[in-house]
C-alpha angles and dihedrals in degrees: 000000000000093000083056103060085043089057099054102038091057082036084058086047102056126083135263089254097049091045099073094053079055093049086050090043099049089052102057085056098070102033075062100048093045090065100257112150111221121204134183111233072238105065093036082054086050091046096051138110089250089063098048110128099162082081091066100026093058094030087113099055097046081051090050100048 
């Protein structure tokens, strides 16, 4: 509980501006905590079907076997 009351009494010191990347901050936290996966459009693009080179870099050992 100690790390609490440290939190909000720094939280009480800093000013109105810093207090929304907090607010962003906290709640990625606990969308984390809460077992939520989060993904950047980017990485899904890089783990789709469409990007998938094994296809073609295996494409002469499927033929072989």
């Amino acid at each position: 509980m100690e790390t609490h009351k440290k939190l909000l009494a720094t939280i009480a010191e800093l000013p109105e501006e810093h207090l929304s990347s907090l607010l962003e901050l906290a709640l990625l936290l606990k969308k984390q905590s809460c077992g939520l996966k989060i993904e950047s459009q980017a990485h899904k693009n890089w783990l789709s079907a469409e990007n998938d080179i094994y296809d073609e870099l295996f494409a002469d050992a499927t033929i072989s076997r």
